[in-house]
Backbone bond lengths (Angstrom), bond angles and torsions (degrees), N, CA, C in turn:
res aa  C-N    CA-C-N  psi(-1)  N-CA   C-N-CA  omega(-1)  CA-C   N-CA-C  phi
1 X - - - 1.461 - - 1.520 109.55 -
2 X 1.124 105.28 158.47 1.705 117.85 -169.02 1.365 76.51 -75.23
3 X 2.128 98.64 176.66 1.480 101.20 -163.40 1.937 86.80 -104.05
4 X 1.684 107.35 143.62 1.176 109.79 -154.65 1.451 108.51 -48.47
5 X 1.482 129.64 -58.02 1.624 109.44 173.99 1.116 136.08 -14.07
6 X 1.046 127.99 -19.62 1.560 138.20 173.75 1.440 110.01 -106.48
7 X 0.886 115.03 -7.83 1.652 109.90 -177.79 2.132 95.59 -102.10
8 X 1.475 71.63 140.86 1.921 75.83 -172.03 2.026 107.31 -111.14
9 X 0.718 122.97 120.70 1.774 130.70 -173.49 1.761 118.66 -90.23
10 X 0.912 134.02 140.72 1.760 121.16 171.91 1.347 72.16 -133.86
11 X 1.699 93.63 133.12 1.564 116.60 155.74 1.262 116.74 -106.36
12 X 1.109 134.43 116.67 2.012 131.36 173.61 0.937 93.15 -81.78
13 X 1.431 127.22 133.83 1.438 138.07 98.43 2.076 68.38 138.13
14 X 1.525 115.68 138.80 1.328 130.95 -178.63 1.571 91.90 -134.98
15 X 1.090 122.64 67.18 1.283 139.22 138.29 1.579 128.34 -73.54
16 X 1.431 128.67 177.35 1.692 98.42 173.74 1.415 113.95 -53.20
17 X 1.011 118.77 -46.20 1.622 101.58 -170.55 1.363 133.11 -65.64
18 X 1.662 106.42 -35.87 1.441 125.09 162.99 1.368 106.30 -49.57
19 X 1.369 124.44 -43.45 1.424 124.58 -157.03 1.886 82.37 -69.12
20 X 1.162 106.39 -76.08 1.562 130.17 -152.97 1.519 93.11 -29.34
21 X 1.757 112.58 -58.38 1.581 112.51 -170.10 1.703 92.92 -48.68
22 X 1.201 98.37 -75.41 1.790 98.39 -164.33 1.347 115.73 -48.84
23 X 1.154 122.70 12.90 1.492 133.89 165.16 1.421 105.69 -88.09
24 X 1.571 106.02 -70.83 1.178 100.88 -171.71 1.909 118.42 -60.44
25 X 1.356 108.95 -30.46 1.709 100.52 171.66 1.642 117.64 -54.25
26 X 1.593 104.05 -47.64 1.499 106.07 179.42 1.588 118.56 -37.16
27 X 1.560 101.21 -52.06 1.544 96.85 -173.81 1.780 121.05 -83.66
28 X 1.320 102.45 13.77 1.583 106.14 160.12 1.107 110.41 -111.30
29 X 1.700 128.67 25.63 1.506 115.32 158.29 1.388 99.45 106.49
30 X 1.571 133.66 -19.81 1.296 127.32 -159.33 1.586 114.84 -97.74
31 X 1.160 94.89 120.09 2.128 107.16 -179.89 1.493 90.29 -61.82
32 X 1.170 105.42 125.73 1.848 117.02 156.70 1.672 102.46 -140.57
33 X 1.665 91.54 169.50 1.047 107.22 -178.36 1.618 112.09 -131.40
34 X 0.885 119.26 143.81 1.632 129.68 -165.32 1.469 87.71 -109.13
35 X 1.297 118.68 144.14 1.286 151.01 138.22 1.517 147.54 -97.80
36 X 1.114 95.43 102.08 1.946 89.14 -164.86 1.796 105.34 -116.39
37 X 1.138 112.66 162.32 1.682 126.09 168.16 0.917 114.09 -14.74
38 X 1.602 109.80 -64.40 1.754 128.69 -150.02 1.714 92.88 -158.13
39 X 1.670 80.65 179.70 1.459 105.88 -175.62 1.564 102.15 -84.78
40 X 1.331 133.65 -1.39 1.107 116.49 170.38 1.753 125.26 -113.19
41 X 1.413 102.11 -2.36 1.543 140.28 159.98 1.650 100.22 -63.48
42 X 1.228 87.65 -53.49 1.782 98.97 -169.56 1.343 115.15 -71.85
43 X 1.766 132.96 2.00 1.295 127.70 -157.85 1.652 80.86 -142.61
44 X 1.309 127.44 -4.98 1.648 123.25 -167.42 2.173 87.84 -102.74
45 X 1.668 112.10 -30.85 1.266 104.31 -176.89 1.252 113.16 -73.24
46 X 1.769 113.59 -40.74 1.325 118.76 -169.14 2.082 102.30 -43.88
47 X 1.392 89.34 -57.00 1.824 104.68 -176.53 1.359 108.19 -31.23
48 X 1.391 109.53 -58.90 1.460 129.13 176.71 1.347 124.81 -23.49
49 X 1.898 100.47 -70.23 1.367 136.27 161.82 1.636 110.68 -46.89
50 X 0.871 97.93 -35.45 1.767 105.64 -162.13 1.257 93.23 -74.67
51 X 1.422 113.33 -66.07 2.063 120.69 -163.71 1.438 90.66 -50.86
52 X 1.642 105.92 -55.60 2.281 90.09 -163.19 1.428 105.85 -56.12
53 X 1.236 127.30 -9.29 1.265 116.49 -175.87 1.511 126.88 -83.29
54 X 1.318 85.49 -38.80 1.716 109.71 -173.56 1.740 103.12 -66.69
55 X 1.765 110.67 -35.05 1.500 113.33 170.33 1.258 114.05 -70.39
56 X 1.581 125.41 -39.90 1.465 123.53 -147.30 2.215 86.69 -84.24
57 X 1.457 103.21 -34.86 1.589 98.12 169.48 1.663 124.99 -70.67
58 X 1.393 115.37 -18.91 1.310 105.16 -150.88 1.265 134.70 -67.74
59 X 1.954 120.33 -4.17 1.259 153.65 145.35 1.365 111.80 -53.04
60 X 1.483 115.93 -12.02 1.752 103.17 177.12 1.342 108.66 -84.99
61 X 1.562 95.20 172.48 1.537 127.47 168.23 1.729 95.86 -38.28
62 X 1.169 82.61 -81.05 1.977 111.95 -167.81 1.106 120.05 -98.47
63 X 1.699 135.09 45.95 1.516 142.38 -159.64 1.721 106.65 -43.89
64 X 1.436 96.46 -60.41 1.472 87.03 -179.60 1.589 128.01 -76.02
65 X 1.130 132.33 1.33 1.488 140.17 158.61 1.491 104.34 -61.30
66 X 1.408 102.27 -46.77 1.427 94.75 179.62 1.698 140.32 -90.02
67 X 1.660 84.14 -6.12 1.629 96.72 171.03 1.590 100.52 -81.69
68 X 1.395 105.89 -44.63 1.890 96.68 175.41 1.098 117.13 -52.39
69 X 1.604 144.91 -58.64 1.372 160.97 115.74 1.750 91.45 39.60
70 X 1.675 116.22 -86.61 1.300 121.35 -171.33 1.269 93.74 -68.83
71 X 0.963 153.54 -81.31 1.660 152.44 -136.40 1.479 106.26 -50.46
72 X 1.642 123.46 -41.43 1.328 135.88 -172.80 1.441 83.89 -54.00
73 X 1.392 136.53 -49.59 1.377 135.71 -141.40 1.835 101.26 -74.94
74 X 1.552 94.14 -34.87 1.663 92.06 175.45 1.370 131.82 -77.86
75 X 1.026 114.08 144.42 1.622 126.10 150.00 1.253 130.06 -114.74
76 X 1.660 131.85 122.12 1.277 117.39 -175.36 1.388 110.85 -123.23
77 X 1.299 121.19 126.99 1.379 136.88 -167.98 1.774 133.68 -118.26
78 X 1.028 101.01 170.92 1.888 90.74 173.31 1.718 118.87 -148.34
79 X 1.136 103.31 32.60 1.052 136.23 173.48 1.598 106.13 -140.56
80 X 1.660 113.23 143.73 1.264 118.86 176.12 1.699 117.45 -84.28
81 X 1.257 117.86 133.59 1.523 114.11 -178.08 1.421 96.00 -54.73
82 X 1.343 92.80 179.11 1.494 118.60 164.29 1.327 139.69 -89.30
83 X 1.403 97.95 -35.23 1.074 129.44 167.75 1.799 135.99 -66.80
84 X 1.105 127.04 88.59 1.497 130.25 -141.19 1.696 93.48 -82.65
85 X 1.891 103.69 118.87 1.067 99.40 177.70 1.271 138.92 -93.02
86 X 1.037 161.33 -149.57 1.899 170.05 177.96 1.702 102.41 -63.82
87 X 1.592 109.20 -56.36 1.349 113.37 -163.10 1.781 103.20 -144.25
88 X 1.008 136.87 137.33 1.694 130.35 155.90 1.850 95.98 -111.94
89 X 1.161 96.92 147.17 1.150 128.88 173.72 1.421 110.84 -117.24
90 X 1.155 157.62 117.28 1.391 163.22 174.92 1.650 94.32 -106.76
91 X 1.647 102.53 131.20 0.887 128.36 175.54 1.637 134.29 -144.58
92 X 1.192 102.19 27.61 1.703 110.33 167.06 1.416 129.28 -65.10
93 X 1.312 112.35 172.27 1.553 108.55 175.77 1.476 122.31 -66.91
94 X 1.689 104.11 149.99 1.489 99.96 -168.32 1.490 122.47 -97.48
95 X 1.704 81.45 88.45 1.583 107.42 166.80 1.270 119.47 -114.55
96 X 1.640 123.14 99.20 1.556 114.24 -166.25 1.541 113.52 -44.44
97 X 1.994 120.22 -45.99 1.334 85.32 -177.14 1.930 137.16 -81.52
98 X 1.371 96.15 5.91 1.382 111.13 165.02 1.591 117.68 -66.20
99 X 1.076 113.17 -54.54 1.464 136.81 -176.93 1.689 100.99 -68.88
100 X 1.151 123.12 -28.12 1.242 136.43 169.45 1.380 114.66 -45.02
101 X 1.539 96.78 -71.33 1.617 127.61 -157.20 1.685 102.98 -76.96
102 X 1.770 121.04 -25.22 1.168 139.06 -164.08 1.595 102.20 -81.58
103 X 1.476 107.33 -35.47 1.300 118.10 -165.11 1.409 109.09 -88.18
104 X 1.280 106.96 -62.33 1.746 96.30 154.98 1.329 143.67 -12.21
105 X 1.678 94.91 -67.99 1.585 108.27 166.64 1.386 136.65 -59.65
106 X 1.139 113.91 -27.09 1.176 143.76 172.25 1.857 104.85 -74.87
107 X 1.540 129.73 -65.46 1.184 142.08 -160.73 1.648 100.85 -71.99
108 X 1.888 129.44 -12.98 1.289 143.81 174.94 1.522 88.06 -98.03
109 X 1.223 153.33 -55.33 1.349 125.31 -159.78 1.186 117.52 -84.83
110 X 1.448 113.99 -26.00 1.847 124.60 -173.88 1.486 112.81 -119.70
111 X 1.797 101.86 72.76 1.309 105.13 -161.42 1.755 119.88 -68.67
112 X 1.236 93.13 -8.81 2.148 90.88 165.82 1.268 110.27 -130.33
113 X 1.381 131.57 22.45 0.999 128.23 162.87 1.766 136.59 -50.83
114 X 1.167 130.77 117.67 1.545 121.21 161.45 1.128 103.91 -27.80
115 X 1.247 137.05 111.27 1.522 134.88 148.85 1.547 125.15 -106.30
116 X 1.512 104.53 133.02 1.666 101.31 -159.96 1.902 87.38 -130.60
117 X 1.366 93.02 161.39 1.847 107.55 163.69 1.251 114.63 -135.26
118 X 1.409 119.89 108.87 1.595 117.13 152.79 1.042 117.74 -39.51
119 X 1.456 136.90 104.85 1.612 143.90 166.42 1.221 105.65 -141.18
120 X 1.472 116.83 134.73 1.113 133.93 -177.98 2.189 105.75 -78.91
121 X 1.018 98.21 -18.45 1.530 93.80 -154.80 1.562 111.05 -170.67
122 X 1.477 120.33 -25.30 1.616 107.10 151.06 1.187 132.80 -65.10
123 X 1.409 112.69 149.47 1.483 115.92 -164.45 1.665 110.98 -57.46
124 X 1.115 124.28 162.34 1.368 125.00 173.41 1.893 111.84 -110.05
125 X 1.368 97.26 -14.91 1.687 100.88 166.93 1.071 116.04 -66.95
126 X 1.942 112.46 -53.83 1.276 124.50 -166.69 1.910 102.55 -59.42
127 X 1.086 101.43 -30.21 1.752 98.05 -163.84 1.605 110.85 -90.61
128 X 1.489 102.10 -13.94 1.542 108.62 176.75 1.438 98.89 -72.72
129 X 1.369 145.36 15.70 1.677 127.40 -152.03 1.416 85.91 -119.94
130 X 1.394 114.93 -10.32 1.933 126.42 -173.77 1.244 79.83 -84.33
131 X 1.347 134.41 -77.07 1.502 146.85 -138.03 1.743 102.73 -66.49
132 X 1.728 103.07 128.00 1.652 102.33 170.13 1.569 101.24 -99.13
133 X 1.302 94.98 139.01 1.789 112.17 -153.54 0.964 139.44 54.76
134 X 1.353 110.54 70.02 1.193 133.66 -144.82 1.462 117.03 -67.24
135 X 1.530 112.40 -31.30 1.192 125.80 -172.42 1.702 122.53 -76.74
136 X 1.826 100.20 9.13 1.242 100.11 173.28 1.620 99.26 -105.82
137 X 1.175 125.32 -16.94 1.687 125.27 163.49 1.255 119.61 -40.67
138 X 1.634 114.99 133.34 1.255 96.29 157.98 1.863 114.47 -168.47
139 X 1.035 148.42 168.35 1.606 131.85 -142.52 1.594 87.39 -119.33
140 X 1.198 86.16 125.06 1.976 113.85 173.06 1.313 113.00 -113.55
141 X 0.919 125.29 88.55 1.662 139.57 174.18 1.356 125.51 -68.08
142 X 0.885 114.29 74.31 1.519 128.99 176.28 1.444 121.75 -51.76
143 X 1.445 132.50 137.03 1.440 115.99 178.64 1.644 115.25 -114.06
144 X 1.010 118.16 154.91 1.458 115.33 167.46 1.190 132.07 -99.03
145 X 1.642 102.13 134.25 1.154 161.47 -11.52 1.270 120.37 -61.26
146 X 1.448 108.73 94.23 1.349 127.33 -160.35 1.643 97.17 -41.55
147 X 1.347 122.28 -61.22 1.487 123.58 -164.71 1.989 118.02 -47.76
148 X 1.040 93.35 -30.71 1.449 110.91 -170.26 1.706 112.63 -106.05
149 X 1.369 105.06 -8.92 1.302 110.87 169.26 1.845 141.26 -73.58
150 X 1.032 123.88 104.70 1.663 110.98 179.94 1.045 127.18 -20.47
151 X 1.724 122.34 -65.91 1.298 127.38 -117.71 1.743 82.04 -133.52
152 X 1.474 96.26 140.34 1.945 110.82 149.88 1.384 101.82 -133.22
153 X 1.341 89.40 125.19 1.722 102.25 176.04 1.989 101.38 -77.35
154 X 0.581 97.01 131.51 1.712 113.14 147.87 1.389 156.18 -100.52
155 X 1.412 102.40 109.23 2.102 95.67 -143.25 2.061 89.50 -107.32
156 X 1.258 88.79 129.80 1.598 101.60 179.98 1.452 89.48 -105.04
157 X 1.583 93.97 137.60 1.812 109.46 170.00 1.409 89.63 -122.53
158 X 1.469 101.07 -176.57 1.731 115.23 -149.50 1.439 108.24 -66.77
159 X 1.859 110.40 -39.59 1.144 107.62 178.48 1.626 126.48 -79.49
160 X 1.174 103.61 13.55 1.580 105.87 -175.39 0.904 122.13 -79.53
161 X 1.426 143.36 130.24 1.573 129.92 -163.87 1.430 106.53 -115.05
162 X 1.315 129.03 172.04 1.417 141.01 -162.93 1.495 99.95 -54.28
163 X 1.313 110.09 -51.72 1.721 106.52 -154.30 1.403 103.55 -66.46
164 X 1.466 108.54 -47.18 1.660 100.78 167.66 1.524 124.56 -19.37
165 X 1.435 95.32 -77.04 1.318 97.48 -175.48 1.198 134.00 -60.79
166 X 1.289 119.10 -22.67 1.473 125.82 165.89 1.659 129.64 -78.15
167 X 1.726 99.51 -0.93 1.382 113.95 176.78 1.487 101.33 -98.07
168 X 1.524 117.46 -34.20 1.279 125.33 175.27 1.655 97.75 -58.60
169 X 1.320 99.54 -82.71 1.696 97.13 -174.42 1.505 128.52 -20.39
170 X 1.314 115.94 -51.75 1.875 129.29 143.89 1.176 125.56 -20.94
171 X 1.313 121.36 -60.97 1.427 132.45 150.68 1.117 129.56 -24.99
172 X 1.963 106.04 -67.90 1.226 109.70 161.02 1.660 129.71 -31.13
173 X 1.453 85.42 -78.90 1.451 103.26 -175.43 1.436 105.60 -39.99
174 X 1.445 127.57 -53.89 1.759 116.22 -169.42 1.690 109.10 -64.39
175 X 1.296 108.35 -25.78 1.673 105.00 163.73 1.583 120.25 -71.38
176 X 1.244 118.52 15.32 1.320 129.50 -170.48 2.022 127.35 37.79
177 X 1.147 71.80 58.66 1.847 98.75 -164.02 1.194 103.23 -118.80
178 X 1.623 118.91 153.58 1.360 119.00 157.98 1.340 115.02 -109.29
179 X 1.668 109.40 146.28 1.904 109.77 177.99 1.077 95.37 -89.30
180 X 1.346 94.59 158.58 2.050 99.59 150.65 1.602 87.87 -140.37
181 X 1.512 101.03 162.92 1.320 116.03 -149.53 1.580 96.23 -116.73
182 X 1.453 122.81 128.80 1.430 110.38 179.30 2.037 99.62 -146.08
183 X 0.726 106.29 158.92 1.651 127.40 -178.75 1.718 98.92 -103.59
184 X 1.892 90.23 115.54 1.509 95.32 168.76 1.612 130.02 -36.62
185 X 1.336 107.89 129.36 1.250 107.18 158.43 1.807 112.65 -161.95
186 X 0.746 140.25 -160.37 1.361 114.24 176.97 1.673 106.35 -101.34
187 X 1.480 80.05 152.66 1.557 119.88 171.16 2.055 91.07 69.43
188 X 1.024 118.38 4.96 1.711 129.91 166.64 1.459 98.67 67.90
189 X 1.524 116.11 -135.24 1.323 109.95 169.48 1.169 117.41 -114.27
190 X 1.830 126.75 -18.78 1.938 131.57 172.31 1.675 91.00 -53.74
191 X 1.680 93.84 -81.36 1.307 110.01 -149.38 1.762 112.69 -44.28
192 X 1.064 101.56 -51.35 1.709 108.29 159.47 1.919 140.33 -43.55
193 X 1.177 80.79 -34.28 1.741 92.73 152.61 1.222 125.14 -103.83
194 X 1.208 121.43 -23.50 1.382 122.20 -172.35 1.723 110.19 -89.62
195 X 1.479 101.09 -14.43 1.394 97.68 170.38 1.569 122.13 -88.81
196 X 1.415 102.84 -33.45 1.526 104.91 174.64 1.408 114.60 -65.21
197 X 1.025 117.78 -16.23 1.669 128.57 168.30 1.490 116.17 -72.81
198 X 1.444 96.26 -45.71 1.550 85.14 166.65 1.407 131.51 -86.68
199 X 1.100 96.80 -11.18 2.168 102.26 -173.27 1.359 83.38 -97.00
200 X 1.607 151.74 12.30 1.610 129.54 172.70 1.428 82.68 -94.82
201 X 1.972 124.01 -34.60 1.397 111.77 -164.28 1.436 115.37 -74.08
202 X 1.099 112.60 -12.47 1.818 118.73 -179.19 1.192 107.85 -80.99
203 X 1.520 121.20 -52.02 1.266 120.69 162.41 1.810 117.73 -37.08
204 X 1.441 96.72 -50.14 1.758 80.46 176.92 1.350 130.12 -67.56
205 X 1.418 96.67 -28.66 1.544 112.83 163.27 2.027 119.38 -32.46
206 X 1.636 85.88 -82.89 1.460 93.22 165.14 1.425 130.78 -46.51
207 X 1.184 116.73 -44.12 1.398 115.16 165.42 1.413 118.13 -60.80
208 X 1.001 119.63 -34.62 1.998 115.44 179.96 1.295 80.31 87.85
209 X 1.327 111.32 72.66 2.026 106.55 150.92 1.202 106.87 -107.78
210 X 1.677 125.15 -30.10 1.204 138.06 164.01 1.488 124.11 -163.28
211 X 1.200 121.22 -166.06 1.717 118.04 172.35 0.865 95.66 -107.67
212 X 1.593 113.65 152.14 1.565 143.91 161.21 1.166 96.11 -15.83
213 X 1.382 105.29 -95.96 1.535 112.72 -169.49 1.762 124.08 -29.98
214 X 1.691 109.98 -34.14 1.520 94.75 176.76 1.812 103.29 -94.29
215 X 0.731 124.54 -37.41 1.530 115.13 162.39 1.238 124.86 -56.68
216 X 1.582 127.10 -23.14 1.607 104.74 147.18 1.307 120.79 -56.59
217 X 1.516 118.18 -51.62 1.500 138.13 -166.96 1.330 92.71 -47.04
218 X 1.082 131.49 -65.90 1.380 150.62 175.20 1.826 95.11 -17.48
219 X 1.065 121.98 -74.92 1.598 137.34 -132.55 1.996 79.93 -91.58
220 X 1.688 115.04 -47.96 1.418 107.51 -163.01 1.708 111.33 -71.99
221 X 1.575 119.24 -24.46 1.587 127.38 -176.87 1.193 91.62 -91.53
222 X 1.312 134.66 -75.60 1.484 140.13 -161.65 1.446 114.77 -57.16
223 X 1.173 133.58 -33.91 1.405 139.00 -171.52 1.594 115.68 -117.01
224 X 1.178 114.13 -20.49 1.263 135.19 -164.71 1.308 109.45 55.67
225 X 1.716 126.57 63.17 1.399 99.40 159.13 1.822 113.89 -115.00
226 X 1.289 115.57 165.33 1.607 112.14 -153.03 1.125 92.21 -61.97
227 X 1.443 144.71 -40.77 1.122 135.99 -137.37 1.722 102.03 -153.74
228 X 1.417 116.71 136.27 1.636 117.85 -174.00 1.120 87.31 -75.29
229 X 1.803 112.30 163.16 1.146 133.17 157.73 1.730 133.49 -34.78
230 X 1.641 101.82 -50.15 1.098 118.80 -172.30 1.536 110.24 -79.08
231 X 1.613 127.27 -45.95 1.485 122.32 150.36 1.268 121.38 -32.35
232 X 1.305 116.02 -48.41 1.517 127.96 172.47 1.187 112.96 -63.19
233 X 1.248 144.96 -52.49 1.660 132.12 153.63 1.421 125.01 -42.29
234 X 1.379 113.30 -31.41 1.786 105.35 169.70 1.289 99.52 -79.24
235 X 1.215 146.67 -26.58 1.493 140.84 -158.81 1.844 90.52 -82.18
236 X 1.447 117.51 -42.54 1.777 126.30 -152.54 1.759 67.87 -75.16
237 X 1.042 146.45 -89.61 1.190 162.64 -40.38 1.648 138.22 18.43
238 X 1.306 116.61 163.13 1.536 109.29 -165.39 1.232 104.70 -66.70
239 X 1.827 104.06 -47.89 1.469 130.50 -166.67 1.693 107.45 -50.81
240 X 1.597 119.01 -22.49 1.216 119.49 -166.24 1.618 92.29 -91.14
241 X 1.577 104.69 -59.95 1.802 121.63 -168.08 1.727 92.35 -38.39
242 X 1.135 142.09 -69.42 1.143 147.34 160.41 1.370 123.79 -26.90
243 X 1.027 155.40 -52.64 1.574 147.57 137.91 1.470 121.29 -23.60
244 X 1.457 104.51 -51.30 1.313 108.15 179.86 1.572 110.10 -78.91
245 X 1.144 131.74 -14.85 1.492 130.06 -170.11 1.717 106.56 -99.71
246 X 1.396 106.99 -9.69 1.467 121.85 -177.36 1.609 84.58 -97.88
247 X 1.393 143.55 -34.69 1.397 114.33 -136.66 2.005 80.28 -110.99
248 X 1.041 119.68 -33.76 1.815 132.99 171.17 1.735 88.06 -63.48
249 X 1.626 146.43 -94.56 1.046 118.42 -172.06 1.648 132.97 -22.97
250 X 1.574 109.96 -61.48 1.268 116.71 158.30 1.879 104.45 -9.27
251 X 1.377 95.55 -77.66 1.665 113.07 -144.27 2.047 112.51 -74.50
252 X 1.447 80.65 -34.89 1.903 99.05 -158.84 1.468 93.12 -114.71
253 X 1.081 139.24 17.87 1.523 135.21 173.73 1.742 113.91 80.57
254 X 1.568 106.57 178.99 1.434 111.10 175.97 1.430 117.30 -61.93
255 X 0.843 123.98 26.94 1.507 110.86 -173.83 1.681 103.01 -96.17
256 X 1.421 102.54 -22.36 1.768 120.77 -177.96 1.361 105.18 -91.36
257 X 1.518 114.38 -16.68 2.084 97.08 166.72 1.410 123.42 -47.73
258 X 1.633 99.65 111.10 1.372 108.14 149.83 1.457 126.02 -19.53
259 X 1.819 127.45 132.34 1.145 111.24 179.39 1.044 90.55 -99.97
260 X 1.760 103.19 166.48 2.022 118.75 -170.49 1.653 93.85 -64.46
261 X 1.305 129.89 -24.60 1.741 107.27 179.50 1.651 111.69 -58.98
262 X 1.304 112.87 -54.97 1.153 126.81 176.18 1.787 127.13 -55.94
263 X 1.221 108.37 0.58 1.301 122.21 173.44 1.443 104.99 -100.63
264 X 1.777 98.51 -68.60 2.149 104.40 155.85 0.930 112.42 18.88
265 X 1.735 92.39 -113.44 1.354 116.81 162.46 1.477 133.02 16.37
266 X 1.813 78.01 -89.61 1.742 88.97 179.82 1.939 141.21 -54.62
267 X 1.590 66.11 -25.42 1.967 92.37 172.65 1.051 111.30 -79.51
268 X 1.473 126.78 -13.91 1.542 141.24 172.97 1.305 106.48 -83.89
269 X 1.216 127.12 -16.16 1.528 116.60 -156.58 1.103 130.67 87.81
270 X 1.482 117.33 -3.72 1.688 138.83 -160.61 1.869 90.67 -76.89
271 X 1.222 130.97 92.56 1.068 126.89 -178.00 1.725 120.60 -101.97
272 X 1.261 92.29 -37.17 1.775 118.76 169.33 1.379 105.05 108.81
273 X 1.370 128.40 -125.72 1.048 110.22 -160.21 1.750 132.46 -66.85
274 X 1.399 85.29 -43.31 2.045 91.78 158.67 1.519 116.07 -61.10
275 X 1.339 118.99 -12.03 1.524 85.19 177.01 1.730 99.86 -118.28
276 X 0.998 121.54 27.79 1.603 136.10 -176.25 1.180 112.75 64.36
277 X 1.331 121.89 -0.66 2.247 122.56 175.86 1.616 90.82 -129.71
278 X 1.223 102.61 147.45 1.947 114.28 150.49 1.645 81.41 -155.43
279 X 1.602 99.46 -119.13 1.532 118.45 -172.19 1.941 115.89 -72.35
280 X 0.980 95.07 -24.15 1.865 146.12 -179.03 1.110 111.79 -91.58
281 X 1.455 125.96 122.91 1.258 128.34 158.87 1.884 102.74 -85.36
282 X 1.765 120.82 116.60 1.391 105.52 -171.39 1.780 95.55 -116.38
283 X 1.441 116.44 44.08 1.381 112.89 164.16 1.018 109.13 -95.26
């Protein structure tokens, strides 16, 4: 791959995750451009962009030389350039017919473009049937906190062809990430384990087998993973863990029903970390 300065990125939708990707490109040198709704979408991402920056610098010499440094590199807009770039990344909320209508528009203006979608768990077949040429589509799974994160999964649907993925994988790698490679199906292979892990931990919740806190402890000493399940649902949010456990039941049977705590919750507002309560008090 060319060396990233020259490679140009459009990210849709500067939400956390949008932000996070276009965080993490900034600090490998790469000009992107964010795309949001509006002009006030467009001044809520910059913020976004700005804070991960100001953290991912704040151990330097010269933090703010170097947050200016990346920021020069951005542009954030609400209108699509003209100019057809290296890679788009689409990154809106996961609402297939949003993500639908996004992909479309996008797959008519940037007719050879790499085109990718952050989705945790919608199909990548179903959404390639929007996309003209389809076989350059393909699902980039981003994790949160994207900047600080290892891994992008990569979900191949039917129409995806080799080169894709090996241009994706490139990508990866210059973000200093590892792919792993998986064939659509629902909830892929993260989101699909990582959810049944968490909806068995809610369940214990509700039952009084233990508290959050010792059933993470449980999973982070005993198993070694960085982070318990249930921390990890206030971080996903509930509001999200819930979509995806409704849209995997749907597909993969009852074993993915939401438990009634985890609905609760959400009807409460119990969101986790964005809304300052889940399992966690995060005020």
């Amino acid at each position: 791959m060319n060396d990233p300065t020259s490679q140009h990125v459009l990210v849709v939708g500067g939400g956390t995750m949008g932000a996070g990707i276009a965080q993490n490109l900034l600090q490998i040198g790469c000009p992107v451009t964010v795309r949001e709704a509006s002009a006030e979408a467009a001044e809520a991402a910059l913020g976004r962009v700005t804070d991960g920056l100001n953290r991912a610098h704040r151990k330097a010499d010269d933090p703010a030389s170097l947050v200016a440094a990346d920021l020069a590199r951005l542009d954030i807009v609400d209108t699509l350039p003209d100019a057809e770039p290296d890679l788009v990344i689409e990154a809106v909320p996961e609402l297939v017919d949003l993500k639908a209508r996004v992909l479309a528009e996008l797959a008519d203006h940037y007719p050879t473009t790499l085109l990718a979608t952050n989705t945790s768990s919608l199909s990548i077949t179903e959404l390639a049937t929007h996309v003209s040429a389809p076989e350059r589509f393909i699902g980039m799974h981003f994790f949160n906190p994207v900047p600080v994160s290892s891994l992008v999964e990569l979900v191949v649907g039917e129409a995806t062809d080799e080169a894709t993925v090996e241009a994706s994988r490139r990508w990866v790698e210059r973000l200093d990430k590892t792919a792993i490679v998986v064939n659509d199906s629902p909830g892929f292979a993260t989101s699909r384990l990582g959810l049944a892990l968490g909806l068995e931990a809610i369940r214990m919740v509700e039952q009084g087998v233990a508290a959050a806190e010792d059933i993470d402890r449980g999973m982070e000493l005993g198993y070694k993973h960085p982070m318990g399940p249930l921390r990890l649902t206030d971080l996903v949010g509930l509001d999200v863990r819930l979509g995806i456990a409704e849209h995997l039941a749907s597909t993969l049977g009852p074993r993915f029903e939401p438990p009634d705590l985890l609905r609760q919750m959400v009807a409460e507002g119990k969101l986790g970390r964005k809304s300052g309560e889940g399992f966690y008090s995060w005020t």
